[in-house]
Structures are given as structure tokens and as C-alpha cells.
N, C-alpha and C positions, 0 to 999 in steps of 0.2 A: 383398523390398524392405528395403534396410539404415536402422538408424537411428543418425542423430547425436546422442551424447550431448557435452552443452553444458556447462561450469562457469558457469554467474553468480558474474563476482569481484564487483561491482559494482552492483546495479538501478539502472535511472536509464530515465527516458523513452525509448523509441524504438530500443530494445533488439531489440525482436520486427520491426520495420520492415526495418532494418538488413539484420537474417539476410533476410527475404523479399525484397528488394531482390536481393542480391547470387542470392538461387536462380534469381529470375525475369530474371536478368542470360545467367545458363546455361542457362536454358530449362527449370530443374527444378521440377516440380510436387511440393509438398509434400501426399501422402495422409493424415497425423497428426501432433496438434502435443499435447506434454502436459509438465507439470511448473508452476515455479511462480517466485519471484524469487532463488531457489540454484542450479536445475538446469534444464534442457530438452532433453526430447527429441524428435526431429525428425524424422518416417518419410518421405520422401524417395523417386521414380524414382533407377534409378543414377546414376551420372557422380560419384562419391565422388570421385576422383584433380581434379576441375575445379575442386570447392569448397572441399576440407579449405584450400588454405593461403588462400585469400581469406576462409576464417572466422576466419583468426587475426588480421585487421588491422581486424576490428570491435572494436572498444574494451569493454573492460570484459567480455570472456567468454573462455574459453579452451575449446577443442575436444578430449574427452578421449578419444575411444573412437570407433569405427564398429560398432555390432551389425549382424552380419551374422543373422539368423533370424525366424524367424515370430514376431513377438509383438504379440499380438491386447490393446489394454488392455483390461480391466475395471473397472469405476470404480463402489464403491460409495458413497452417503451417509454419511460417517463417522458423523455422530449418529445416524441410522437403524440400522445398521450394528451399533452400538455399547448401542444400547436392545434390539435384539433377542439379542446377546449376555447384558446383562443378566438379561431373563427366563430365557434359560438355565441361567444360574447357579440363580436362584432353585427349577427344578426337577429342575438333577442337582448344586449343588455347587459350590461354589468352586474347590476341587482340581481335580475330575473337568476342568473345563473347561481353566483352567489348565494343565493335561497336555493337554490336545488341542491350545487353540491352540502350543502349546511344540510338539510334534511337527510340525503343521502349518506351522508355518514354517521348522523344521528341514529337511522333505521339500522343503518348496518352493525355499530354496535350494538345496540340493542338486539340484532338477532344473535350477533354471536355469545352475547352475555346467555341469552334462553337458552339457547340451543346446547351451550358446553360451558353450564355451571361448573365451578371452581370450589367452591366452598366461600368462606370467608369474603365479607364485598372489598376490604381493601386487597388481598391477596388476586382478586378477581381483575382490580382496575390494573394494577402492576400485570399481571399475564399477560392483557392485554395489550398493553404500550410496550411492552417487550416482544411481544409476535407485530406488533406494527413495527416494531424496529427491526425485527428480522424480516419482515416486506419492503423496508424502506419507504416508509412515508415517512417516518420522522425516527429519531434518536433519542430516546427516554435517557433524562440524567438524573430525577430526583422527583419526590413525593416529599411534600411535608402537611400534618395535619395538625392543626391548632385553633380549638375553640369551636368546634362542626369548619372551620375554612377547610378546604381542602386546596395547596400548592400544587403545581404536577409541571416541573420544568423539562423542558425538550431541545433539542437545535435540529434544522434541517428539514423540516416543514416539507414533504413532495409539493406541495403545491401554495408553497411560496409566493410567486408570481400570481396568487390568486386570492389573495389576504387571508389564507389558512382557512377558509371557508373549510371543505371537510374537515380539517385535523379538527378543527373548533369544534362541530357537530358531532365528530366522535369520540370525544372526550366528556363535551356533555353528556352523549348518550350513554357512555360507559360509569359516569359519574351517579346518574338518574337511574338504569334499572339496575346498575350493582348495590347501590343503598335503597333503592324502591321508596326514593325520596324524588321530587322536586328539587332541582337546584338554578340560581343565574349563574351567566359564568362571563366572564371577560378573558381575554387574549393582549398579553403585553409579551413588549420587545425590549429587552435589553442587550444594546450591541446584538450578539448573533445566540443571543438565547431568549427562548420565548418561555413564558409564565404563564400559564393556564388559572385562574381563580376559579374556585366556585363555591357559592355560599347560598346555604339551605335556604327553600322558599317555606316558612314559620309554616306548619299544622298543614301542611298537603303531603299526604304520603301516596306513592303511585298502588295502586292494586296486586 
């Protein structure tokens, strides 16, 4: 069952109405509905081709992608989530962890990039900072690309309190096999917006 991913230009009342309206206009039953007042997405019966352009005359959203794949959410308790991380720490390490979740989200985009190719690698990177904003780990604001850099500004980190270790790893790794380049990347903070860099490692291209 495919799913629509949604931009919120706008929150405003009656947003979510709107979209259910016009499904139940076509006759389409909505099986999952997740995200938040940035992003939504929308797990859907077919008939894609009936609704994309009537989603574009609801005001204040714009229609960014169709995920064609199985994706089953999982939704943990951020604070729960995020206290048992803690303990963690406290019995293997700050580092040790910190490298896990850094890998761990490195891996995980990377599956997701395999698994439900997008077309285009920059339309690829954008999809997916947009479904992490509709899971709430972070807030996608901006992309800029100049010279092979690649910018990719955000706020709101899920895991903040943990020096952005995954957000890190999964921007890397979205960065890496969407272009099936090598890249380094750094994490800055300004006031409550963080800056993503990454910039190509010269003549290693990934397989």
C-alpha cells in the first residue's frame, strides 16, 4: 500500500479534515496516518493517479513523494526511549554508545535509501529528512548545495541530549548511498539550528 508524503507549508485548523474529505470523495480508505504540523504521511488503498492533483488544491500543504513499500511504523516514547538510552551510557560509556547509535543510523538509512529508491539522489535525501520529520526525530528546514558541499539545516534533534549521534549517522548515510559517493561530514549548532556539512571524499565512489 503506497504512502503520501505531505509538506505542511502552513498549520492551520482543519488541515487533516480537508485531506480525509477529498479521500473519502474517491472512495479511499486511509490504513495509517502519522507525522505532525511539518510533515504527513498518509498509508492509503491505491488509486494514487485519482488523488495526487486534488491534493494539491488543499491549501496550505503540498504533495511531495508517493512511497511505493512496506513500511510498518514503530513509534517509541521519546522520554522513555531516551532514559533507557541513558542507563546505557552510564554502564558501557559515552563513546561506546555514541558509536552505536552513529552506526545505527547510518545502517538504517542506508537500508531505507535500497529498499524504496526515489529516483533522483537529491530528491532521495529531501524524502527522507521529510519522513524523519514526519517520525519526529528531527525538523528538516533547508538544503543548500554549492560546489559538490552539500548544507542540510534542521532543529529539534530526537536525541539532542545525545550529541545527535544518530541524526549524524543518518544524514551521513543518506548522503553516501543517495549519491554512491563517499562523503565527511560535520554537525554545527547555531542557537537552536543545527547544520549538517558534508563534503566529498576525492575519487572513492561507493559500489
Amino acid at each position: 500500500m503506497p504512502w503520501l508524503l505531505i509538506k505542511v507549508i502552513r498549520d492551520r485548523p482543519g488541515i487533516l479534515n480537508e485531506i480525509a474529505a477529498l479521500l473519502l470523495k474517491h472512495g479511499i480508505n486511509i490504513r495509517n496516518i502519522i507525522g505532525n504540523s511539518y510533515t504527513l504521511m498518509i498509508n492509503i488503498e491505491d488509486h494514487i493517479n485519482e488523488i495526487i492533483h486534488d491534493l494539491s488544491t488543499v491549501r496550505d500543504v503540498e504533495p511531495l513523494e508517493v512511497l511505493n513499500g512496506s513500511i510498518t511504523p514503530l513509534a517509541f516514547s521519546q522520554r522513555h526511549f531516551l532514559m533507557s538510552l541513558k542507563a546505557v551510557l552510564q554502564q558501557m560509556g559515552t563513546k561506546e554508545v555514541e558509536r552505536m547509535l552513529y552506526r545505527l543510523g547510518y545502517e538504517y538509512a542506508k537500508a531505507v535509501v535500497t529498499d524504496i529508491p526515489i529516483g533522483d539522489p537529491i530528491t532521495t535525501i529531501e524524502t527522507y529528512l521529510y519522513t524523519a520529520t514526519a517520525y519526529n526525530r528531527l525538523i528538516y528546514k533547508n538544503m543548500e548545495i554549492t560546489r559538490g558541499e552539500i548544507r542540510i539545516e534542521f532543529t529539534n534533534p530526537f536525541d539532542e541530549e545525545l550529541n545527535t549521534a544518530f541524526t549524524e549517522g543518518y544524514i551521513h548515510g543518506l548522503i553516501n548511498t543517495a549519491l554512491a559517493k563517499l562523503h565527511y561530514i560535520g554537525i554545527e549548532r547555531v542557537n537552536n539550528v543545527y547544520r549538517a556539512v558534508a563534503r566529498p571524499v576525492e575519487s572513492i565512489e561507493l559500489a
